[in-house]
C-alpha positions in Angstrom: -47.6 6.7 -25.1 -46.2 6.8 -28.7 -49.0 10.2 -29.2 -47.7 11.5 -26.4 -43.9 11.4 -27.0 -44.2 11.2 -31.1 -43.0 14.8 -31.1 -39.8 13.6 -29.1 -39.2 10.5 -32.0 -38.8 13.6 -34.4 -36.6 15.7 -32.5 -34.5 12.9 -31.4 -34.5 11.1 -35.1 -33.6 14.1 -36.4 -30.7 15.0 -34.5 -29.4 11.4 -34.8 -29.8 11.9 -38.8 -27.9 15.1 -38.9 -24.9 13.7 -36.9 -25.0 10.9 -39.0 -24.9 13.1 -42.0 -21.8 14.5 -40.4 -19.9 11.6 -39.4 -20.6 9.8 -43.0 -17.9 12.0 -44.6 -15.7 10.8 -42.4 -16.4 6.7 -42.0 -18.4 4.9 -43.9 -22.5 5.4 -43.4 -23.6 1.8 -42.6 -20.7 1.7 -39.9 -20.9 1.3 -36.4 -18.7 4.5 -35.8 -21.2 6.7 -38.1 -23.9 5.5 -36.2 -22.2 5.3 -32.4 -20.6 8.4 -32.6 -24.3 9.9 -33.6 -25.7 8.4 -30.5 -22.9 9.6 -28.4 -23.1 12.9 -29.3 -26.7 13.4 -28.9 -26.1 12.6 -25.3 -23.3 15.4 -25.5 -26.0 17.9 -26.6 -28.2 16.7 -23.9 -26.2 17.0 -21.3 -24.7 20.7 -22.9 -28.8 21.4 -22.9 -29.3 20.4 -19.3 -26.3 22.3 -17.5 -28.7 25.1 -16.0 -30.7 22.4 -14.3 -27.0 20.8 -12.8 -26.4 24.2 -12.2 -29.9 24.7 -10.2 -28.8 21.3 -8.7 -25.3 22.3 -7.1 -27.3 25.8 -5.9 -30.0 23.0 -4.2 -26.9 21.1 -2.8 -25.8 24.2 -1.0 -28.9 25.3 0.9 -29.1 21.4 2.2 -26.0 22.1 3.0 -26.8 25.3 4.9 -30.1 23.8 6.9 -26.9 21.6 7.9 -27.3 22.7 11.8 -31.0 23.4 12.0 -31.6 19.7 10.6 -28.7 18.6 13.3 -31.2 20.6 16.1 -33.8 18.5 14.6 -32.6 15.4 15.5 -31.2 16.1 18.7 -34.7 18.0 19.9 -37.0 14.4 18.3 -34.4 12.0 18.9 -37.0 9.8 19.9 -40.1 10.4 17.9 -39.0 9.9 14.0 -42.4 10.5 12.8 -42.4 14.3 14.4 -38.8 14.4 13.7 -40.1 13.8 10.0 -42.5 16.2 10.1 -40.6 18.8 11.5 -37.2 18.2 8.9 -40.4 18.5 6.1 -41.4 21.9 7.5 -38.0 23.2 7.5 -37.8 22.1 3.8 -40.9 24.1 3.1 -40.1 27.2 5.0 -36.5 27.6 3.3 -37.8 26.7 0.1 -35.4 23.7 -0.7 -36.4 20.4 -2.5 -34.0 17.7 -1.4 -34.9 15.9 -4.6 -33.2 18.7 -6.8 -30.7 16.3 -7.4 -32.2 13.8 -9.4 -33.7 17.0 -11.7 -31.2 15.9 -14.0 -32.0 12.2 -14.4 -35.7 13.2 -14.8 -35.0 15.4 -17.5 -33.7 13.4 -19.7 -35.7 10.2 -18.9 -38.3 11.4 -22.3 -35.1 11.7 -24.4 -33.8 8.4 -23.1 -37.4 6.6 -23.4 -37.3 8.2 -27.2 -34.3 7.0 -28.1 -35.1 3.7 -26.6 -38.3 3.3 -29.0 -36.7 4.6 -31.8 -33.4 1.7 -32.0 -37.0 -0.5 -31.2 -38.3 0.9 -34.4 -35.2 0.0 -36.2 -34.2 -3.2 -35.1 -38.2 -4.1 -36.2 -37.4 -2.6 -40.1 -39.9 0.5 -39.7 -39.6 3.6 -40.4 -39.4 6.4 -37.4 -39.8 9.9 -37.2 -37.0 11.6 -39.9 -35.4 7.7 -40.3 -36.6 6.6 -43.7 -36.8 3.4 -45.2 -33.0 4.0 -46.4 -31.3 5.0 -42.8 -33.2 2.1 -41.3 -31.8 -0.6 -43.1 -28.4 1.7 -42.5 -28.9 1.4 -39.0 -29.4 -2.0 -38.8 -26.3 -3.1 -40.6 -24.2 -0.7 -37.4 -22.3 -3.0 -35.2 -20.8 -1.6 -32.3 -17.7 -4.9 -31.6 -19.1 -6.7 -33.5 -23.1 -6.3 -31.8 -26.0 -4.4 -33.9 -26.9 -1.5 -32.4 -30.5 -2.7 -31.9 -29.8 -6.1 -30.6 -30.6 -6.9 -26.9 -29.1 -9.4 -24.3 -32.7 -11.0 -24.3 -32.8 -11.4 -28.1 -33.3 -14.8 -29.7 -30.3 -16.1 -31.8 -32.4 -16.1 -34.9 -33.7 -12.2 -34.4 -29.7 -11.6 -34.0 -29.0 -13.1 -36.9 -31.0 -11.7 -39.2 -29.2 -8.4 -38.1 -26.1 -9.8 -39.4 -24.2 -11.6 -36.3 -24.2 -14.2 -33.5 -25.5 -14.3 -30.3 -22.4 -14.8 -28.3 -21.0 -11.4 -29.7 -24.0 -9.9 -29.0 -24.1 -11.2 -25.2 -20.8 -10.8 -24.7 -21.2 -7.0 -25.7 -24.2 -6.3 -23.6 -22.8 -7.4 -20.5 -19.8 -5.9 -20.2 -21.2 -2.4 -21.2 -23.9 -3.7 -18.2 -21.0 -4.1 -16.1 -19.2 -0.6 -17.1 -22.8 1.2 -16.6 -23.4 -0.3 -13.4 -19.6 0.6 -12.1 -19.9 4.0 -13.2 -22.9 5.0 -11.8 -22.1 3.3 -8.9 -19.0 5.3 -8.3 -20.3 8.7 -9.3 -22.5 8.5 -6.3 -19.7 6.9 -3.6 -17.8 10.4 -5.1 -20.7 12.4 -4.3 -21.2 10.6 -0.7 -17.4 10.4 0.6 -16.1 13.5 -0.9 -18.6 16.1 -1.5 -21.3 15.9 1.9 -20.4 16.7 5.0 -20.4 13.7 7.7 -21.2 14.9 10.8 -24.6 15.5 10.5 -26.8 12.4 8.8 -30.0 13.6 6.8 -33.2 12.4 5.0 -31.2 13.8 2.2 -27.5 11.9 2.9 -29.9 8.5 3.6 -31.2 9.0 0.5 -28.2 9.9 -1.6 -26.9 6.2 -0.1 -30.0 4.2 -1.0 -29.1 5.6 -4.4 -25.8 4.8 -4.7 -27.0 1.1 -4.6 -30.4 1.3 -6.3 -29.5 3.0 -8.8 -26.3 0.1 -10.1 -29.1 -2.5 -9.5 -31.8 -1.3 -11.7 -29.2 -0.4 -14.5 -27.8 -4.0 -14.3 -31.6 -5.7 -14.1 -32.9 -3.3 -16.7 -29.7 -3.6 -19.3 -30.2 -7.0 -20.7 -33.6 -5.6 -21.8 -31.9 -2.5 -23.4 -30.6 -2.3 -27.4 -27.3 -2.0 -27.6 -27.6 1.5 -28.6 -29.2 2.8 -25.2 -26.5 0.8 -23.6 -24.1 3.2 -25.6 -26.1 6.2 -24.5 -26.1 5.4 -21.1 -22.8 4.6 -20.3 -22.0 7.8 -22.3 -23.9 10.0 -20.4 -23.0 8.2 -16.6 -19.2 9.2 -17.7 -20.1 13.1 -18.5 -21.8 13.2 -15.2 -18.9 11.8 -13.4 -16.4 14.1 -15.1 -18.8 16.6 -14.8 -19.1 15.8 -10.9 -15.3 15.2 -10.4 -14.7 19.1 -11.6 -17.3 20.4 -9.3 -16.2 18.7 -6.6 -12.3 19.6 -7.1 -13.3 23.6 -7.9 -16.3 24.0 -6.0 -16.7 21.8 -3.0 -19.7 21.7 -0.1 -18.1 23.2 2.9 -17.1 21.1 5.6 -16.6 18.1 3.5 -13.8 16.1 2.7 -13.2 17.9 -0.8 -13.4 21.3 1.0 -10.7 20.5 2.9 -8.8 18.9 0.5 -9.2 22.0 -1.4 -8.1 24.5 1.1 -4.7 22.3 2.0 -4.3 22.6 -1.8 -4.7 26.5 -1.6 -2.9 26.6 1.1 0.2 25.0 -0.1 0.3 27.2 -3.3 -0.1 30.1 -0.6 -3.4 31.1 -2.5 -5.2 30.5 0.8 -7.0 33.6 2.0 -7.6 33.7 5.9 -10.9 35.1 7.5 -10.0 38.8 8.3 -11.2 38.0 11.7 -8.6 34.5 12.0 -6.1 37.4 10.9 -7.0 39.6 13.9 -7.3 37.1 16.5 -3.5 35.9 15.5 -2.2 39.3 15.8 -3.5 40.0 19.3 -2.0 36.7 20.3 1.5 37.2 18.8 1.0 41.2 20.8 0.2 39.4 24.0 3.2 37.3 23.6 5.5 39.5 22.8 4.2 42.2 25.6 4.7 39.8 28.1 8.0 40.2 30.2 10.0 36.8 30.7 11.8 36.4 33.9 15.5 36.9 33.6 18.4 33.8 33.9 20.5 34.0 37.2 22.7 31.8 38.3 22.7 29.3 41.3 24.8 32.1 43.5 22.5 34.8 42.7 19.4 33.1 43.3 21.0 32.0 46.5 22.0 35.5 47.5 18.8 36.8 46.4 16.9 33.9 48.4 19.3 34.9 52.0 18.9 38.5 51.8 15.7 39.4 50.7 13.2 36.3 52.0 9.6 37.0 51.0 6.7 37.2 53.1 5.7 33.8 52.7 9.0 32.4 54.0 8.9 34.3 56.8 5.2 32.7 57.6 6.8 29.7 57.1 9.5 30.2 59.6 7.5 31.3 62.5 5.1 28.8 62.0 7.7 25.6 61.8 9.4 28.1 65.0 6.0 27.4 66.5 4.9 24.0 65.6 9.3 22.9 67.0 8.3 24.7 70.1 5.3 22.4 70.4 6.9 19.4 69.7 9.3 19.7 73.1 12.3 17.4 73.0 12.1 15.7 69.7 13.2 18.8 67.4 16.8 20.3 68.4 16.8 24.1 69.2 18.0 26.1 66.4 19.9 28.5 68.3 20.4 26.9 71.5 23.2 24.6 70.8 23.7 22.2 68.4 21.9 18.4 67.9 25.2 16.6 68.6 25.1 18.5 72.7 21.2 18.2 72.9 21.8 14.3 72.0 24.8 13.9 74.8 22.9 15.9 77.7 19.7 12.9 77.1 21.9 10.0 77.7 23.7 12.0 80.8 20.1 12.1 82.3 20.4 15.8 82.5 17.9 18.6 82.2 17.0 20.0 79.1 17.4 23.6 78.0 13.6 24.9 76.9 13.6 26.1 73.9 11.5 28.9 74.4 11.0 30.8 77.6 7.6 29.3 79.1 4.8 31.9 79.3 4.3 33.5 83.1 
């Protein structure tokens, strides 16, 4: 293993030496600062190095994002065969040419430059010299405390290995775990961002399952895996889980996956600051609306008399239907209905209890 990444000792030695160079004019060289802020800016030239594969990741993040329905058809079609349901989501995958594990591209880059560093601080907390660390910035590097912890000292450590690196195994504890606790939070929370905000919800994928098995592997492992890590990778790696989050929150705010809870957030933003601009076709379909509306005549407002005069004098059809056929359904009905126009209720009423005839009140058919 050391053959195979001894180039990477050099180039990561070096760059460590030069920024120490840098930051000794301003704080003294055996200081934690010299030596911390060296650390933390190699991850800042990392990361600077490794923006076109984020890049290549956000362009993998949008054609998951447009397989969206065919994945959705997917589901629905092998809803109850997983394995062909599998195969068939893998196929589409193949056909499009999209990788859903583009997004840990950047995590697997930098694994050699993390594993490097990791062998290096090993190197110096042991007193040997590594790559372009002579004899001189070793013992330099071991006297760096970062609060009060060497930055080659581990959680694990025993207190007499901690104090031959100049300080107590309490501090050094104490240190370790919450940086642990800070790596573990951050990471964890750059992928909740990524799940809540940035993915659309209404269709679940291989992909979304596996961006959620992340969120909580990934915190686990760094909080299992920390107490075995030098306090210097600790620094590294809570430096570089804050530029990805930053680096994720400004996606996310500028350039969010459509249909996801950022996208829209975004577009009520736009929208507000009137700096929305509508779908020419949205624009055409709510000016045929507002042209149907406006062509469309409303009924004048009469008052009662006038619909009352306009109900006597010109009935409609349908009235007149309705007319004859109560007319013929009275007729039918004999005694019980009075005649409209034979006399009124009050006479029909007096000649039944006089025991006289009744009036017809229609003329019977010959």
């Amino acid at each position: 293993m050391d053959t195979i990444l001894n180039p990477l000792y050099y180039a990561v030695s070096w760059i460590i030496v030069q920024f120490h160079s840098f930051f000794s004019l301003i704080f003294n060289k055996d200081s934690g600062a010299a030596w911390g802020l060296s650390i933390v800016s190699l991850v800042v030239l990392i990361r600077i190095c490794l923006i076109p594969l984020f890049v290549k990741q956000i362009k993998a993040t949008r054609n998951m994002q447009a397989l969206q329905p065919k994945m959705k058809a997917i589901q629905e079609r092998y809803k109850s065969d997983k394995q062909r349901q599998s195969e068939e989501m893998m196929k589409l995958y193949k056909e499009s040419g999209t990788n859903p594990l583009s997004s840990c591209l950047p995590i697997l880059a930098q694994s050699p430059f993390f594993i490097s560093l990791y062998q290096v601080l090993n190197k110096i907390a042991g007193g040997h010299e590594v790559g372009f660390l002579d004899q001189e910035l070793v013992d330099s590097a071991r006297k760096a405390h970062i609060f009060g912890a060497p930055i080659a000292s581990k959680f694990m450590d025993s207190a007499a290995k901690v104090e031959s690196l100049g300080a107590t195994l309490t501090d050094v504890r104490v240190v370790t775990v919450i940086m642990i606790i800070l790596m573990s939070l951050s990471q964890f929370y750059t992928q909740r961002q990524l799940m809540t905000k940035n993915v659309d919800l209404t269709v679940k994928t291989p992909f979304m399952q596996q961006q959620k098995m992340l969120m909580y592997v990934f915190p686990i492992m760094f909080a299992v895996f920390g107490i075995n890590f030098p306090v210097g990778v600790l620094v590294y790696w809570l430096t570089t889980n804050v530029w990805t989050l930053g680096q994720q929150m400004f996606v996310i705010r500028r350039n969010p996956t459509p249909g996801s809870l950022a996208f829209q957030q975004r577009q009520e933003r736009l929208k507000a600051r009137g700096k929305l601009k509508e779908d020419p076709a949205d624009v055409e379909a709510r000016k045929a609306v507002e042209a149907a509306r406006a062509a469309r005549q409303q009924p004048k407002r009469q008052t009662k008399s006038k619909r009352q005069v306009t109900g006597t004098t010109q009935p409609t059809a349908g009235s007149d239907k309705k007319t004859t056929l109560e007319k013929g359904q009275s007729g039918q009905a004999g005694d019980e209905t009075p005649q409209q126009g034979g006399g009124s209720s009050r006479s029909a009423k007096s000649g039944q209890r006089k025991g006289g005839p009744q009036r017809p009140k229609h003329p019977s058919k010959k």
